[in-house]
C-alpha positions in Angstrom: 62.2 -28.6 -19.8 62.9 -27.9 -15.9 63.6 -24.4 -16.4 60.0 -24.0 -18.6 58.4 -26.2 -15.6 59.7 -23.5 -13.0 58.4 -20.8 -15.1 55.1 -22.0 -15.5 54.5 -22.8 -11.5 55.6 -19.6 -10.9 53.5 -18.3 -13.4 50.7 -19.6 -11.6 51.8 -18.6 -8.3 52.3 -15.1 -9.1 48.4 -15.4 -10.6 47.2 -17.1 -7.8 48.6 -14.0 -5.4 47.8 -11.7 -8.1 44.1 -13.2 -7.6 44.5 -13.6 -3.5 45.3 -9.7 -3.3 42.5 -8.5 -5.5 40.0 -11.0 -3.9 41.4 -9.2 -0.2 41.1 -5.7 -1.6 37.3 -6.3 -3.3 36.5 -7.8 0.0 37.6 -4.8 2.2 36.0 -2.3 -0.5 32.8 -4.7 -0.3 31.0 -2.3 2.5 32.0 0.8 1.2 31.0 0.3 -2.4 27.7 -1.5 -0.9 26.6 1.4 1.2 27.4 3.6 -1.6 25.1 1.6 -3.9 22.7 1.0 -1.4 22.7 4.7 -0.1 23.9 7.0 -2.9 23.7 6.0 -6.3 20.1 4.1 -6.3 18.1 6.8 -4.6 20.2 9.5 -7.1 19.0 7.6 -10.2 15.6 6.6 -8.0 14.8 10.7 -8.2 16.3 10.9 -11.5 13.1 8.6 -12.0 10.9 10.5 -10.0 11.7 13.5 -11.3 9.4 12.9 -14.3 6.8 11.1 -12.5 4.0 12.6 -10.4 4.1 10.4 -7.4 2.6 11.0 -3.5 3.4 7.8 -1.8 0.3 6.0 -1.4 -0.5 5.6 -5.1 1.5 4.2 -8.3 4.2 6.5 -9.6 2.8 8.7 -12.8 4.6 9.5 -15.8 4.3 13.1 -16.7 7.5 13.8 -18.8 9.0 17.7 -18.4 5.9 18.9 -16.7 7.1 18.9 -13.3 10.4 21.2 -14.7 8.0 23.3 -16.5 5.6 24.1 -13.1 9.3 24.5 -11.8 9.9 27.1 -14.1 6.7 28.9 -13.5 6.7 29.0 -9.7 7.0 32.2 -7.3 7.9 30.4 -4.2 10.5 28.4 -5.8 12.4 31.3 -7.6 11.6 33.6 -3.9 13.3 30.6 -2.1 15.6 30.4 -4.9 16.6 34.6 -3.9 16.7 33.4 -0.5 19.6 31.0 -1.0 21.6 33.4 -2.8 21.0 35.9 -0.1 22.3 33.3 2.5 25.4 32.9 0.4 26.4 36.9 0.6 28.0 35.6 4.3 31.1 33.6 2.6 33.0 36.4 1.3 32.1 37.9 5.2 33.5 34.5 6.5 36.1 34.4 4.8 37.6 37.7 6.0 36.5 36.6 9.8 39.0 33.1 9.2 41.6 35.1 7.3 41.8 37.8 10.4 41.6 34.6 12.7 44.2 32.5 10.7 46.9 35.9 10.6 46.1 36.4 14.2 46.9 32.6 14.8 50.0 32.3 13.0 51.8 34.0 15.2 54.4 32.0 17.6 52.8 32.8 21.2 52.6 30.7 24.2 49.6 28.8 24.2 48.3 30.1 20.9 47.8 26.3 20.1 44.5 26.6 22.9 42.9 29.6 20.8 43.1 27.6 17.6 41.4 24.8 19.2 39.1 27.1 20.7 37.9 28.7 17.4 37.8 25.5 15.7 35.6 23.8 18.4 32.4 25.1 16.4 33.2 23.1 13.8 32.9 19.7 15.0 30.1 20.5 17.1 27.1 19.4 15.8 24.8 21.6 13.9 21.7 20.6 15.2 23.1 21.4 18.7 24.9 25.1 17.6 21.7 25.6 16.2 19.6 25.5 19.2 22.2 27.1 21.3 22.0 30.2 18.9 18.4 30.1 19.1 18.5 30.7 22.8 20.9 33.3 22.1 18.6 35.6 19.5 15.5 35.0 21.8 14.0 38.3 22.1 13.2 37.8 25.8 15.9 36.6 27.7 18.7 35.9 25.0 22.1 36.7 25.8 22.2 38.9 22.8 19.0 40.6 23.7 19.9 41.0 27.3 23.3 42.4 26.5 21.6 45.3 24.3 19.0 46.1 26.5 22.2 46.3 29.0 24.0 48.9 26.5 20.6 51.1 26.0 18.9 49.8 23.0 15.4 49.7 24.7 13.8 48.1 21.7 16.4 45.0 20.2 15.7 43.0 17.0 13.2 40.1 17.2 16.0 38.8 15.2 14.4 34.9 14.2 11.0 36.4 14.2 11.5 38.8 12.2 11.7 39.2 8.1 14.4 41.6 8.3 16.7 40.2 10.9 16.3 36.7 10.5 18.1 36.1 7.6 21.3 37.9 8.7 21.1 36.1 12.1 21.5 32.8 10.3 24.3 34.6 8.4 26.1 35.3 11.4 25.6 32.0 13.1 26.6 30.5 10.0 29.9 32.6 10.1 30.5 31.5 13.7 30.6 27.8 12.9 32.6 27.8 10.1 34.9 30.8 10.8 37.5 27.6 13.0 37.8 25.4 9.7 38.1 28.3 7.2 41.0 29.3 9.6 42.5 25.9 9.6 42.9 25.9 5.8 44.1 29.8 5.7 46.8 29.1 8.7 48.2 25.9 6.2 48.6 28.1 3.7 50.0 31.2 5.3 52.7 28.9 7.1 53.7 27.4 3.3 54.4 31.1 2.1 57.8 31.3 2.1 59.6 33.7 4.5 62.2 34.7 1.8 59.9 36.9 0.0 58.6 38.5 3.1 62.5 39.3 4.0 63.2 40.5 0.0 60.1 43.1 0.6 61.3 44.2 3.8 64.6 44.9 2.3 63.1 47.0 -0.2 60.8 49.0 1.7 57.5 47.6 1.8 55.5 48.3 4.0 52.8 45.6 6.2 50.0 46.7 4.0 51.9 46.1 1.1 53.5 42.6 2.1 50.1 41.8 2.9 48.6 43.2 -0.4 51.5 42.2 -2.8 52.5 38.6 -1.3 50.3 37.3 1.2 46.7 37.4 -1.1 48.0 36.1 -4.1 49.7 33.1 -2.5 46.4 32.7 -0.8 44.8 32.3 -4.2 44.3 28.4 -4.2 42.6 28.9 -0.7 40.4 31.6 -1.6 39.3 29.4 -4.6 38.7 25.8 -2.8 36.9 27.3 0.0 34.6 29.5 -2.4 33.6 26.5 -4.5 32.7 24.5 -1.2 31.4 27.6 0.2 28.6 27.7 -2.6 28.5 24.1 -2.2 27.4 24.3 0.7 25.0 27.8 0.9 22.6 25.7 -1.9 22.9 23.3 0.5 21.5 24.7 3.7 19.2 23.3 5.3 19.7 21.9 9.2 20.1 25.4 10.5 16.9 26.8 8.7 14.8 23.6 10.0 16.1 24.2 13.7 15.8 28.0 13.9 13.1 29.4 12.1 11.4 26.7 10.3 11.9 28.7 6.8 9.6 31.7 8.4 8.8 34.2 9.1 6.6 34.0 6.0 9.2 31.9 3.9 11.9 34.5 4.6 14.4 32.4 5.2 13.1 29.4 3.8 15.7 27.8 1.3 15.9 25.5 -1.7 16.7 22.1 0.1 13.9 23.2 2.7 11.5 23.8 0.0 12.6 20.2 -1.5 11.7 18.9 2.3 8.5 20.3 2.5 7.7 18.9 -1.0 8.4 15.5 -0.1 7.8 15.2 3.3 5.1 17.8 4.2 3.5 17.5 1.1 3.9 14.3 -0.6 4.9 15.4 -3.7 7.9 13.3 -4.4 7.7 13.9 -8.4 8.1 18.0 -7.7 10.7 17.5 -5.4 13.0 15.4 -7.0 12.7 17.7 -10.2 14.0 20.3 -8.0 16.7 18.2 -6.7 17.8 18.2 -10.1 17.2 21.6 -10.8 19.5 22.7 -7.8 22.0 19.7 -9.0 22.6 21.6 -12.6 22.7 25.3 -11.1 25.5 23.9 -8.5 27.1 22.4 -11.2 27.2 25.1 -13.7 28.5 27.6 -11.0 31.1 25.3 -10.5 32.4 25.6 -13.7 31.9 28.8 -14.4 33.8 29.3 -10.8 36.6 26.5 -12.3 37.0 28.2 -15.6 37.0 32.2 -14.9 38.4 32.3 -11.1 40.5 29.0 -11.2 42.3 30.5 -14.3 43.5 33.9 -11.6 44.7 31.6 -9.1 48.5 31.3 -8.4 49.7 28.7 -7.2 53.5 28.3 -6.0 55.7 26.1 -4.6 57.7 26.6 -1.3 
């Protein structure tokens, strides 16, 4: 009888501190899971909601079932601004190649090499509201840097660059290069330094040249790299939005005026909280079907090896 006694109080003591630890852990997971209630998953099923309702604000939502995915469907600006994202994403492969050539150049042991990498990598926790206005000084046709420095070199006439339909587009591109470039390098300077050395020695041994080393050994171990940072990257490019609002405003002419912008000016410009949030949706599916299309053909290539 004692020893079933013992065995029952500590039965209970064990559920008691069983109960004590999850109440502890509930309570510090309290905040998180309430702001991502309150601040996530609400207003996501709120414009799942919306997104068949016709709905301005100052009047009572409307049901209108599919219609607002079928004016979708049928309009210009959305599928030009649609063309326009896509264009914008044609700078991550170009990215890319800038943080590889940064990340090679980085990984070698120099004195003070650790200042350059936090040099290059300063953009990237600099705020984007703030590098946007900085390069918008820099491509101002007047007395910009960049301006200022051709006119310096010769070229009499220099790009309007944010002004114009031509330029403006790739001048986003290559600010958007700039900030990322540090963080792209980060990841590619990881995984260069987990290659191991041993196959590097085994294809010197055997003749191989740089190019070959690099060709043979280095891209192919940088295959799970290459694949996380093009998923994000087209995360990301349907994403873009800050830059466009600080730079150009989506002009000249809508030019470089992108998906989320054109979901901003729906909602916000124009009230039309319905359309927007259809879009939302819209740009939800096509992100997540390039994802697994990106998953299923590219993730399949990738090698993946352990040091």
């Amino acid at each position: 009888m004692a020893v079933i006694k013992l065995v029952q109080t500590r039965s209970k003591l064990y559920k008691m501190q069983f109960l004590k630890d999850n109440l502890t852990a509930y309570a510090f997971l309290g905040p998180n899971i309430l702001g991502f209630l309150t601040f996530t998953l609400l207003p996501v099923l709120a414009s799942l909601v919306l997104a068949f309702a016709e709905w301005d604000i100052l009047t009572a939502p409307k049901f209108v079932g599919f219609a607002n995915f079928w004016t979708l469907l049928q309009d210009k600006l959305f599928w030009k601004y649609f063309s326009n994202t896509i264009y914008f994403m044609l700078g991550i492969p170009v990215g890319m190649a800038v943080s590889l050539i940064l990340a090679l150049l980085m990984n070698n042991k120099l004195k003070g090499i650790v200042i350059f990498r936090t040099v290059y990598f300063l953009p990237v926790v600099s705020s984007m509201i703030a590098v946007a206005l900085l390069w918008r000084w820099i491509y101002n046709p007047d007395f910009g840097l960049l301006n200022s420095f051709l006119r310096w070199i010769g070229i009499i006439n220099p790009p309007q660059w944010l002004s114009s339909k031509i330029w403006a587009k790739p001048a986003i591109m290559i600010m958007w290069v700039w900030k990322g470039a540090g963080y792209n390098m980060l990841l590619y300077l990881a995984a260069l330094q987990g290659i191991p050395q041993q196959l590097y020695e085994a294809a010197s041994i055997d003749g191989a040249s740089a190019w070959q080393r690099f060709w043979h050994i280095t891209l192919p171990m940088l295959g799970p790299t290459n694949f996380f940072i093009v998923i994000m990257g087209i995360i990301g490019g349907f994403q873009t939005f800050g830059e466009i609002y600080v730079m150009t405003g989506g002009g000249p002419a809508g030019s470089t005026t992108t998906i989320v912008y054109y979901i901003y000016n729906n909602a916000f410009q124009w009230f039309k909280m319905g359309y927007a949030s259809s879009i939302a949706w819209f740009l939800f599916i096509i992100i997540f079907i390039a994802t697994l299309l990106q998953w299923k053909y590219a993730g399949q290539k990738v090698e993946y090896s352990v040091g």
